[in-house]
DRENDO-397237 format. One record per residue (C-alpha): x, y, z. Coordinates in nm, 3 decimals. Example, Ala and Ser with C-alpha at 12.3 -4.5 7.8 and 13.67 -1.06 7.14 Angstrom:
! DRENDO-397237
r c1: 1.230 | c2: -0.450 | c3: 0.780
r c1: 1.367 | c2: -0.106 | c3: 0.714
! end
This chain:
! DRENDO-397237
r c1: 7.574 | c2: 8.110 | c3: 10.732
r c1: 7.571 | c2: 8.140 | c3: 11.102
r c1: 7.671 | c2: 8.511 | c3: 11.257
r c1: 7.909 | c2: 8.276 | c3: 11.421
r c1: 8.146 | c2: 8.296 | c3: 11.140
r c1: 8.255 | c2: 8.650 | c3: 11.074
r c1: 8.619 | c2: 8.432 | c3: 10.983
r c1: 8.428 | c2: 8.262 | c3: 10.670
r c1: 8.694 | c2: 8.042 | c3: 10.656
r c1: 8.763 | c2: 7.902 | c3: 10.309
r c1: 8.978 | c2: 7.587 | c3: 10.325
r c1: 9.185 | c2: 7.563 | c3: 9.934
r c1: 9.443 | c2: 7.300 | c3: 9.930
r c1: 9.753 | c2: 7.400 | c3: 9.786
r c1: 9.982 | c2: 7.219 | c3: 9.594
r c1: 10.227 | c2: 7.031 | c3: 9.833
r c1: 10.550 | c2: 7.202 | c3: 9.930
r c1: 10.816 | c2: 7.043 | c3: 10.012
r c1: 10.935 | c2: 7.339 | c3: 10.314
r c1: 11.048 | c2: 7.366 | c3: 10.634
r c1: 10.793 | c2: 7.395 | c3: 10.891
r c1: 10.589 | c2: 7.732 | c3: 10.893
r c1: 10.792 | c2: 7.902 | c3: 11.161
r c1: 10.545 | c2: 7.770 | c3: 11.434
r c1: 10.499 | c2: 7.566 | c3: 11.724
r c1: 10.435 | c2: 7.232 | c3: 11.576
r c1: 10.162 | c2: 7.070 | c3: 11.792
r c1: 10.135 | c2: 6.733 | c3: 11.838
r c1: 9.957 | c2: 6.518 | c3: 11.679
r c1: 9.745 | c2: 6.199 | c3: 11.853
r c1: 9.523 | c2: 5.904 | c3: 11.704
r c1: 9.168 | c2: 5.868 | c3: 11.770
r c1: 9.251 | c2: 5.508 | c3: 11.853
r c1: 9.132 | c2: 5.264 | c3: 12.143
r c1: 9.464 | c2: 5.155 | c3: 12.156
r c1: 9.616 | c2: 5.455 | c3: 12.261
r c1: 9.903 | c2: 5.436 | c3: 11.974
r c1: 10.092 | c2: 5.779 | c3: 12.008
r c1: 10.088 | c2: 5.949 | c3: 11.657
r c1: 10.446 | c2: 6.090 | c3: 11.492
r c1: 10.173 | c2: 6.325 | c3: 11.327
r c1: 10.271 | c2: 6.708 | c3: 11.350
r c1: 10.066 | c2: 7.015 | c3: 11.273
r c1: 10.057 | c2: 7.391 | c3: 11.296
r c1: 9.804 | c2: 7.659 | c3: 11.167
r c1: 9.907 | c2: 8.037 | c3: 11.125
r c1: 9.814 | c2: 8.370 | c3: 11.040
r c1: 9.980 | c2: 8.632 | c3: 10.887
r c1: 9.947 | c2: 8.978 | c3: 10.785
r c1: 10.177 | c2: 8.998 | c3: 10.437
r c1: 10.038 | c2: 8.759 | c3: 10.258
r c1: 10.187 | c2: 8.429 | c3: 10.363
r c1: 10.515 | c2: 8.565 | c3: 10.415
r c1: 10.507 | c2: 8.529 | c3: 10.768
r c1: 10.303 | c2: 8.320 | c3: 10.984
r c1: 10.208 | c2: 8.426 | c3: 11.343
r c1: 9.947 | c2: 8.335 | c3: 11.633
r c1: 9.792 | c2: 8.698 | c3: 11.634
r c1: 9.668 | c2: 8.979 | c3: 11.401
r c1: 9.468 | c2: 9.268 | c3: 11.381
r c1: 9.120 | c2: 9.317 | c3: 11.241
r c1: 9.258 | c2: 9.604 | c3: 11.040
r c1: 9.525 | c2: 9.373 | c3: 10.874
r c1: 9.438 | c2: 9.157 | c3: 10.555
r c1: 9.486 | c2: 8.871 | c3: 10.707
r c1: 9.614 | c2: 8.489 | c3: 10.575
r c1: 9.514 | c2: 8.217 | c3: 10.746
r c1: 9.712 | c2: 7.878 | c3: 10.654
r c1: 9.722 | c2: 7.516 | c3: 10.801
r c1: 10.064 | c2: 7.273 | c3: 10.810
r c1: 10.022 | c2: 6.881 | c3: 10.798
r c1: 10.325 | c2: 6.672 | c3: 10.851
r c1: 10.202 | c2: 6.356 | c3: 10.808
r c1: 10.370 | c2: 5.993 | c3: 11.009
r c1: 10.647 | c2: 5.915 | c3: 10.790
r c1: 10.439 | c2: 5.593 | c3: 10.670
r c1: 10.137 | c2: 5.740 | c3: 10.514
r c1: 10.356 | c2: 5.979 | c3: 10.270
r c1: 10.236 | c2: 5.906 | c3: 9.973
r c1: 9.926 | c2: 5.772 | c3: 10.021
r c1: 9.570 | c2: 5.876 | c3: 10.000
r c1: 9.370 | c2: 6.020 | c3: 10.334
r c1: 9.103 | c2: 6.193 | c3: 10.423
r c1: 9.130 | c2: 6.587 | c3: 10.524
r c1: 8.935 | c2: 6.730 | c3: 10.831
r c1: 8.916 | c2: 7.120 | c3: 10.905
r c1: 8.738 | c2: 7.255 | c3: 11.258
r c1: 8.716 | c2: 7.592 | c3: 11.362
r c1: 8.591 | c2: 7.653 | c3: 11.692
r c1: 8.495 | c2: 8.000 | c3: 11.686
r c1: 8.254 | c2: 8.184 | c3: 11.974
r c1: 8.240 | c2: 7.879 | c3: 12.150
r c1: 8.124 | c2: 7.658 | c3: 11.876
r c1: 8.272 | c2: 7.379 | c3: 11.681
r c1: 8.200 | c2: 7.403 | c3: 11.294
r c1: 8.321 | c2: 7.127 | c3: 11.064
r c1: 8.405 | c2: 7.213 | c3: 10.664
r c1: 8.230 | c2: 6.967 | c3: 10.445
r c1: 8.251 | c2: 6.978 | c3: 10.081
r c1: 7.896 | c2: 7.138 | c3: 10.070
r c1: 8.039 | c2: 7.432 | c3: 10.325
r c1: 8.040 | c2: 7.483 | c3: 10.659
r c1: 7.829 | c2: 7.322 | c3: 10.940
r c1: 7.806 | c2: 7.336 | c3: 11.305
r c1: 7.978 | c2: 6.957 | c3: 11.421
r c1: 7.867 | c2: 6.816 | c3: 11.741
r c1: 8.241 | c2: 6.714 | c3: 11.892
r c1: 8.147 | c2: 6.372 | c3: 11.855
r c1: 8.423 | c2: 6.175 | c3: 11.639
r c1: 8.124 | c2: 5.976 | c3: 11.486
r c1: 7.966 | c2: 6.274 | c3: 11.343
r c1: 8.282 | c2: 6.427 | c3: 11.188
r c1: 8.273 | c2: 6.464 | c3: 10.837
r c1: 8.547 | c2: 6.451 | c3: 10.598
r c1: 8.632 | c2: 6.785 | c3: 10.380
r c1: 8.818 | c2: 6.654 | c3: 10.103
r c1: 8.911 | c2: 6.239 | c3: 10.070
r c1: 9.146 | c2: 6.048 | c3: 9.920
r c1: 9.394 | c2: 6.313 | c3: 9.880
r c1: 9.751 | c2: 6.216 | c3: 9.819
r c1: 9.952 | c2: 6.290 | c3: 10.129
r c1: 10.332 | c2: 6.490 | c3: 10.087
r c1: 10.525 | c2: 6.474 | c3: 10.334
r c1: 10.432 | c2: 6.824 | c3: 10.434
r c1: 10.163 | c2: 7.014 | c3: 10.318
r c1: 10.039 | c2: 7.379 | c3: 10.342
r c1: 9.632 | c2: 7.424 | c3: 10.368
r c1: 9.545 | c2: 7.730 | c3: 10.274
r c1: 9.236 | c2: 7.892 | c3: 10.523
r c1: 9.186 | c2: 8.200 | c3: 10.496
r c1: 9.250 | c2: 8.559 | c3: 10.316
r c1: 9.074 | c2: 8.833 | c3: 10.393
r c1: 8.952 | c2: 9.083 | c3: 10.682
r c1: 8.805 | c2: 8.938 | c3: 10.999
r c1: 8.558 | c2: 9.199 | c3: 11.131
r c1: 8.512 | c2: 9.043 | c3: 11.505
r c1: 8.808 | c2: 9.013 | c3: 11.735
r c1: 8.798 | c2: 8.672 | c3: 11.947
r c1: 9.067 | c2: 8.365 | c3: 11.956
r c1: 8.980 | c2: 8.135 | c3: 11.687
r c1: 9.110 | c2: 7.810 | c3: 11.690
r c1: 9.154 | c2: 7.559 | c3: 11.444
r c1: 9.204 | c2: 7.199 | c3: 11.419
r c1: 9.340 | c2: 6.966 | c3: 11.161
r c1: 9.338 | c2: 6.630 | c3: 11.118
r c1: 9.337 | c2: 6.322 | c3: 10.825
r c1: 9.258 | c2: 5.958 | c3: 10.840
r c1: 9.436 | c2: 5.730 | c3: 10.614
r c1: 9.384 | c2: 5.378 | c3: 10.462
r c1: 9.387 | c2: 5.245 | c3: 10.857
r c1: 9.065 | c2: 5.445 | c3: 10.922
r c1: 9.234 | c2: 5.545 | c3: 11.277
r c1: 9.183 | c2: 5.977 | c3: 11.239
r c1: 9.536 | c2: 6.157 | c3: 11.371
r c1: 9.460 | c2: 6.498 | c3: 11.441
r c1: 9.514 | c2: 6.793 | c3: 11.699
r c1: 9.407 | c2: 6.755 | c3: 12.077
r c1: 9.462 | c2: 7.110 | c3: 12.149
r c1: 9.431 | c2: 7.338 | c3: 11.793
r c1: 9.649 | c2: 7.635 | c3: 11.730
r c1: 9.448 | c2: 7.950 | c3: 11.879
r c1: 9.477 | c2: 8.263 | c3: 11.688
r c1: 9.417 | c2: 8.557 | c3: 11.863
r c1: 9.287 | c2: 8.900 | c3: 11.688
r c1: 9.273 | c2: 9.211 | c3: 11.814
r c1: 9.146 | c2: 9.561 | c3: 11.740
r c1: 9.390 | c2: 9.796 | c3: 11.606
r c1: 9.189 | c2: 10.034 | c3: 11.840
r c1: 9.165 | c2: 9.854 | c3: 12.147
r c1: 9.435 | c2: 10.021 | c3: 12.371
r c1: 9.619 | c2: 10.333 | c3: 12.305
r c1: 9.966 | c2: 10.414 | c3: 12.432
r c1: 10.119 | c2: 10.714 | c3: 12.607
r c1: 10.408 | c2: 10.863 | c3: 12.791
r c1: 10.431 | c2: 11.087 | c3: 13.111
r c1: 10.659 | c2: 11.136 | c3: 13.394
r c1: 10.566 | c2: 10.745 | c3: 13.511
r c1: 10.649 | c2: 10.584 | c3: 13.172
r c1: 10.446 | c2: 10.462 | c3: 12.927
r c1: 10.115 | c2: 10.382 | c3: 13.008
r c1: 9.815 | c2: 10.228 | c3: 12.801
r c1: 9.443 | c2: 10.316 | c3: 12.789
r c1: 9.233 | c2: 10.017 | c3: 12.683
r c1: 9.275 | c2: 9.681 | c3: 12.719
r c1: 9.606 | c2: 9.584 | c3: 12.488
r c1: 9.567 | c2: 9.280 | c3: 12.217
r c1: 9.798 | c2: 8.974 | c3: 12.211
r c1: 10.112 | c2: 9.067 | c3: 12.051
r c1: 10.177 | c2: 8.825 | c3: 11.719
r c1: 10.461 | c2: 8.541 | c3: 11.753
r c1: 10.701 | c2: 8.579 | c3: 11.592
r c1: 10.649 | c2: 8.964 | c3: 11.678
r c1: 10.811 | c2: 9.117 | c3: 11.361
r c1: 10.776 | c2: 9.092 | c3: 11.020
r c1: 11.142 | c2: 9.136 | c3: 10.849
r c1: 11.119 | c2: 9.529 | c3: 10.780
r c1: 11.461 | c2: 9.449 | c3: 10.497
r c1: 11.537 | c2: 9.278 | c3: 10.240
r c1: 11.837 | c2: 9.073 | c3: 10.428
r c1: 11.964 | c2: 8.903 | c3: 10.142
r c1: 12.116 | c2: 9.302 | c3: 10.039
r c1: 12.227 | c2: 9.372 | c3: 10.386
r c1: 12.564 | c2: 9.443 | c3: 10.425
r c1: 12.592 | c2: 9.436 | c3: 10.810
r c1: 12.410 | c2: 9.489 | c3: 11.157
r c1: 12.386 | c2: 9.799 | c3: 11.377
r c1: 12.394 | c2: 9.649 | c3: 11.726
r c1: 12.103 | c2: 9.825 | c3: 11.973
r c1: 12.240 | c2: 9.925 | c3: 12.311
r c1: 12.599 | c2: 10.039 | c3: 12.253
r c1: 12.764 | c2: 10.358 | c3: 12.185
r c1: 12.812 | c2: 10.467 | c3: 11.842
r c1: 12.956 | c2: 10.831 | c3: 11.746
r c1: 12.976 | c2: 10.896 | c3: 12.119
r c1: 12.631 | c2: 10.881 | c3: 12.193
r c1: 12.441 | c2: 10.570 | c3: 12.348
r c1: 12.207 | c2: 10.414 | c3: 12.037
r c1: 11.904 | c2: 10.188 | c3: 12.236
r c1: 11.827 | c2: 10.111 | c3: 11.843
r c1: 12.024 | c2: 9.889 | c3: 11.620
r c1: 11.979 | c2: 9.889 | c3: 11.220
r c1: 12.089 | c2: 9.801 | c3: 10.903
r c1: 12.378 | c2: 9.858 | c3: 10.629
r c1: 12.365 | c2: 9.805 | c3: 10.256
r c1: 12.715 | c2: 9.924 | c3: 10.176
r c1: 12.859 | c2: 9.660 | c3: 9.928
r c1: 12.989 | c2: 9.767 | c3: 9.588
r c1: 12.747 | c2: 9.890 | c3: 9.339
r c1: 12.446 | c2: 9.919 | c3: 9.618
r c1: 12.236 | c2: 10.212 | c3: 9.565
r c1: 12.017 | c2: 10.426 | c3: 9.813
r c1: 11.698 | c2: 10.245 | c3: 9.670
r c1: 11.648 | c2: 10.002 | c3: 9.927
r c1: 11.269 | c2: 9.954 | c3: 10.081
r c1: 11.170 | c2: 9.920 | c3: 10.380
r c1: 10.815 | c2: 9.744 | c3: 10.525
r c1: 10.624 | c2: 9.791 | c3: 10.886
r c1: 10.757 | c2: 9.526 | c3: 11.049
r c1: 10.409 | c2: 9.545 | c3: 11.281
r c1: 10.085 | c2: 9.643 | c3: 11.189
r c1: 9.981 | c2: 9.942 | c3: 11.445
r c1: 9.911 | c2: 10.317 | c3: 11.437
r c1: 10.123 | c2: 10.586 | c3: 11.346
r c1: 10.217 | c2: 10.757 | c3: 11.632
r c1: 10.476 | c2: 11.059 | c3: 11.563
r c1: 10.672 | c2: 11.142 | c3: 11.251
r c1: 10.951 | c2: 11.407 | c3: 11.171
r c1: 11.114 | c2: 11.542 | c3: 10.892
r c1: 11.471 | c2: 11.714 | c3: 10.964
r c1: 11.732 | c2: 11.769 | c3: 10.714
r c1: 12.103 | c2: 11.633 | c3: 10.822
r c1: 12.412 | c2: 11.727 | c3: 10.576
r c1: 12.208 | c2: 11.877 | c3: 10.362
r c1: 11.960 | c2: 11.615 | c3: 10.305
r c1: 11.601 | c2: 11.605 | c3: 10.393
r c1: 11.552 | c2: 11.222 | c3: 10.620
r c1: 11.246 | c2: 11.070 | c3: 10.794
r c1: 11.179 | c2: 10.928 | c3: 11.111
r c1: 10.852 | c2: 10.761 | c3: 11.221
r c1: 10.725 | c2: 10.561 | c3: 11.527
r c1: 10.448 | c2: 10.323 | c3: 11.468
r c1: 10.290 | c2: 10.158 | c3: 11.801
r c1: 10.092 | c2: 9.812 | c3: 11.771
r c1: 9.816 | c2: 9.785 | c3: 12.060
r c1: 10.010 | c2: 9.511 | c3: 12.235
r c1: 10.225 | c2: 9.787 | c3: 12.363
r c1: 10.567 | c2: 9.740 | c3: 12.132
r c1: 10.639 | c2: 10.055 | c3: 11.935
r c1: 10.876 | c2: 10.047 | c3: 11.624
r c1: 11.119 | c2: 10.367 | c3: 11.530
r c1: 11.245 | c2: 10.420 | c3: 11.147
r c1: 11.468 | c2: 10.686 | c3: 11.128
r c1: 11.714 | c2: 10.811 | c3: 10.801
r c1: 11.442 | c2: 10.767 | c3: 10.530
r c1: 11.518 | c2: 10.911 | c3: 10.286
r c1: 11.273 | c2: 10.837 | c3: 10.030
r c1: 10.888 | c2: 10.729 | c3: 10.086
r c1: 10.598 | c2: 10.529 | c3: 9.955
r c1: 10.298 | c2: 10.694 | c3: 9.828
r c1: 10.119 | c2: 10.638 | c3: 10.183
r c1: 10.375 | c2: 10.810 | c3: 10.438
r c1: 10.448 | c2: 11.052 | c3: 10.171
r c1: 10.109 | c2: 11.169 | c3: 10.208
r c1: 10.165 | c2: 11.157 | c3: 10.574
r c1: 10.519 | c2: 11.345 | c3: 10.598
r c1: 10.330 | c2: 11.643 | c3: 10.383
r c1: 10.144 | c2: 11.723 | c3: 10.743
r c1: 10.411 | c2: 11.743 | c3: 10.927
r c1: 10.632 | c2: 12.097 | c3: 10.998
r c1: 10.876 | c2: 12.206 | c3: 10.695
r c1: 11.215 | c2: 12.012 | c3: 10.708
r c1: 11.455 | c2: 12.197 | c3: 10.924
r c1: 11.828 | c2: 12.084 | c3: 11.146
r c1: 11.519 | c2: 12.051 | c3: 11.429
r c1: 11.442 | c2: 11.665 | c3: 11.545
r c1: 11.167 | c2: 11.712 | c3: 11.729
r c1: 10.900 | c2: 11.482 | c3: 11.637
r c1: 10.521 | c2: 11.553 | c3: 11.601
r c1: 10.215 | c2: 11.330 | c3: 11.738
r c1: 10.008 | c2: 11.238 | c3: 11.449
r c1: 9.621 | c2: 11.072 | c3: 11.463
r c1: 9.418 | c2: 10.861 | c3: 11.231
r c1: 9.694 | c2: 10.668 | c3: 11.028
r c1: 9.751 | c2: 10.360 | c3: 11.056
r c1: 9.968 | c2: 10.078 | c3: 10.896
r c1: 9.954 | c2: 9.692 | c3: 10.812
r c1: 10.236 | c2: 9.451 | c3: 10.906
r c1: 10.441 | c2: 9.444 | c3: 10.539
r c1: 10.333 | c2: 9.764 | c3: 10.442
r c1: 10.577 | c2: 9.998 | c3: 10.221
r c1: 10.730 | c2: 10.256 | c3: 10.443
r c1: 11.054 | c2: 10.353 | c3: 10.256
r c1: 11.189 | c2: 10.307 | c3: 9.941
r c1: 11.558 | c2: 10.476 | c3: 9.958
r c1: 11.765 | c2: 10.477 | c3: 10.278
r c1: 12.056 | c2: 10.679 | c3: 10.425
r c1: 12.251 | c2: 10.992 | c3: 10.267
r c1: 12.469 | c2: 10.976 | c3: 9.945
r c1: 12.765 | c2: 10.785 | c3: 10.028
r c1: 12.619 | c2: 10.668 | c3: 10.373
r c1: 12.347 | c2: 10.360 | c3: 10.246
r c1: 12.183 | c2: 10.252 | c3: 10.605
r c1: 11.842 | c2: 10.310 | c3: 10.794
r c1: 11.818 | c2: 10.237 | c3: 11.189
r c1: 11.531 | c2: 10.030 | c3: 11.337
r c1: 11.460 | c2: 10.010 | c3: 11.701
r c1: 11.207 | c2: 9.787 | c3: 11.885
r c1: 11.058 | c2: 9.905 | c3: 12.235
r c1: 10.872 | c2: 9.717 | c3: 12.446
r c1: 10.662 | c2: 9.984 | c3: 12.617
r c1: 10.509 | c2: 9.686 | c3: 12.904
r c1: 10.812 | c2: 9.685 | c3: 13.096
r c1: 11.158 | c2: 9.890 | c3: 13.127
r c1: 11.462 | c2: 9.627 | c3: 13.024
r c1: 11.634 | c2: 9.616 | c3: 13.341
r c1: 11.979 | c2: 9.747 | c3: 13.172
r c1: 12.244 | c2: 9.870 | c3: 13.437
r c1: 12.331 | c2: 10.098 | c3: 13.477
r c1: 11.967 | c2: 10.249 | c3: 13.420
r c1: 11.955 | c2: 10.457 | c3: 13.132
r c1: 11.693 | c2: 10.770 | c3: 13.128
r c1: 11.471 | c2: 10.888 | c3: 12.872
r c1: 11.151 | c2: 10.758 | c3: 12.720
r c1: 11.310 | c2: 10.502 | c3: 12.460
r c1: 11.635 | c2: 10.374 | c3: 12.593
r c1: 11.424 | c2: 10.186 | c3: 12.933
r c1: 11.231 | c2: 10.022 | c3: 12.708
r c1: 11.489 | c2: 9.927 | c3: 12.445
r c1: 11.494 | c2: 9.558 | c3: 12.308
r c1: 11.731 | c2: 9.321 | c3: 12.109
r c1: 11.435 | c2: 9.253 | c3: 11.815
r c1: 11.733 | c2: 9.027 | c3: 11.661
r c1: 11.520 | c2: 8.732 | c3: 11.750
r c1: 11.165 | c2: 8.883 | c3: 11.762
r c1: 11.229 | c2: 8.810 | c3: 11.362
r c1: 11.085 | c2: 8.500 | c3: 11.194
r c1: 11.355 | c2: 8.190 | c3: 11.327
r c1: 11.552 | c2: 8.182 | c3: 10.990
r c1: 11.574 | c2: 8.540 | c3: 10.962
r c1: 11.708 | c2: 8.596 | c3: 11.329
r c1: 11.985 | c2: 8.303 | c3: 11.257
r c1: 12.060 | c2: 8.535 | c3: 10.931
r c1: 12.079 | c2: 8.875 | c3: 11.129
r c1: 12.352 | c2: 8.725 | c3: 11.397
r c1: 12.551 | c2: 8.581 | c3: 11.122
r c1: 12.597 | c2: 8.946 | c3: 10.983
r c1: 12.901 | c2: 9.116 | c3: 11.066
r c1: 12.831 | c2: 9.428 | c3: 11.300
r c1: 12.814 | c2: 9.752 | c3: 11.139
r c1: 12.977 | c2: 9.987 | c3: 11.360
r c1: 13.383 | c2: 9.969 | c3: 11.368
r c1: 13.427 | c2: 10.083 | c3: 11.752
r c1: 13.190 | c2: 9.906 | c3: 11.937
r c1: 13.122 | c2: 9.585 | c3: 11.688
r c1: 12.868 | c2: 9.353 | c3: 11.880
r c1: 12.903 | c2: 9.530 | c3: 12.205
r c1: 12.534 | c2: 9.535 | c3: 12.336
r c1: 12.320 | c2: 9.557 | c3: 12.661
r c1: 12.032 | c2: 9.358 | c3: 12.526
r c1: 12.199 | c2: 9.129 | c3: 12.264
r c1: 12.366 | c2: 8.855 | c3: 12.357
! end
């Protein structure tokens, strides 16, 4: 195989599911006709760092990535049989899957070959790509297509590029200008956040940007206070990225966590009131200084953390069931007036709809969590 394909893409067709689309720009489909017959044809391709979960248009090389293709199909050829067609144009170079594998495809329509015929069309289908690392950074792209019975090919124009970075590519800092970046920061992933909770348990919303026990919170966060909920709630990276500072403090009596985890693109994520941890940041928390009523967070070097990764696995103080997530953007202050000080609350953002689109609609339709200021916000509105 051709150096040109560190991705190895292997194309599987999975069964069809009958879904919603993937979360993605759908883009539009056209026919390879004379004519010039616009095509009701829609498709999308995705990658995502937990497993399928949660499709985006960028990743990391350090993430184990999955890779997966959406075909929606003109209403009219549901049902019926077609012929599949995978490129990947990757380094500058168009490669075609055939059934024997992958070969380098000239762009000519004439000399595309088919990967898989006379497959029964749903009326939308998931193609699984890819799983696996992907040890060269670039913009891949990839392009889907199928020709049915009419032997007119609908496909992509313009395929879904899918940008990935190194986790190690730009590193952040703060000084008396701000935050600043060494390196040459990575496209951040759309949608930018994996879900870090299980939302289905979530009681209510912390609002970012409003005041909550007299002091100004620029992070929001979640509540899991119905009857019967327990402190055993996990929580997941929401972005792959590095670990950047951790503390352990104890706060009515009870030893909590706090950790800030910075992807390259520049947006750093802040956990705070964990109360229990996974194996992994366990191991991490045992460098840092002894629990005491001190906050003062420590830099830490060399971990690092995968979009979906265990973080937590209990939450909040007896009685008290809640962890706080923020989301800063550290490219640019937020503009909030009056301007707030400090090296989080500038860079503060509403991540209610950084989530995957179903989970954002879910998070607004939760009642706010704090009884003073409810949905009082400077970012969300």
């Amino acid at each position: 195989m051709p150096r040109l394909l560190p991705l190895l893409f292997a194309f599987v067709l999975a069964p069809p599911v009958h879904a919603d689309s993937p979360g993605l720009p759908l883009l539009p489909g056209a026919r390879f006709d004379p004519a010039n017959v616009e095509s009701s044809a829609r498709f999308a391709a995705g990658v995502s760092p937990d497993a399928g979960r949660t499709l985006q248009t960028a990743a990391l090389t350090a993430d184990t990535l999955t890779i997966r293709g959406f075909i929606q199909p003109e209403a009219a050829h549901v049902g019926h049989a077609a012929d599949l067609f995978i490129v990947a144009r990757i380094a500058g170079q168009f490669m075609m899957r055939t059934p024997q594998g992958w070969r380098g495809w000239s762009g000519n329509v004439r000399d595309l070959q088919a990967w898989r015929s006379g497959v029964t069309l749903d009326a939308e289908m998931h193609v699984e790509v890819f799983s696996g690392r992907i040890a060269a950074p670039s913009t891949y792209v990839v392009f889907l297509g199928y020709r049915p019975a009419d032997g007119v090919l609908r496909y992509t124009p313009a395929g879904q590029g899918l940008a990935i970075g190194a986790l190690d590519s730009a590193s952040w800092h703060h000084d008396d200008r701000g935050w600043n970046v060494n390196g040459t920061p990575p496209q951040c992933p759309s949608p930018l956040l994996v879900t870090p909770v299980d939302l289905a348990r979530a009681t209510s919303i912390l609002y970012p940007g409003q005041t909550r026990g007299g002091d100004y919170k620029p992070h929001g966060g979640f509540r899991f206070d119905g009857a019967g909920q327990s402190n055993a709630e996990p929580v997941v990276a929401a972005m792959s990225g590095t670990v950047y500072r951790g503390v352990r403090y104890i706060q009515s009596g009870e030893v909590q966590y706090l950790f800030d985890i910075i992807h390259p693109c520049g947006v750093m994520l802040r956990y705070d009131h964990l109360r229990e941890l996974s194996p992994a940041f366990a191991a991490i928390a045992a460098t840092l200084p002894p629990p005491t009523a001190d906050t003062f967070t420590t830099m830490l070097h060399g971990y690092s953390v995968s979009a979906g990764d265990v973080i937590g696995t209990a939450i909040g103080f007896d009685g008290n069931i809640g962890v706080d997530f923020g989301v800063y953007d550290l490219r640019r202050t937020n503009g909030v007036s009056p301007v707030r000080s400090g090296e989080l609350a500038p860079y503060a953002t509403c991540w209610f709809d950084a989530l995957p689109a179903a989970d954002a609609a879910r998070v607004r339709a939760l009642p706010a969590g704090d009884f003073a200021s409810g949905s009082t916000s400077d970012y969300c509105r």
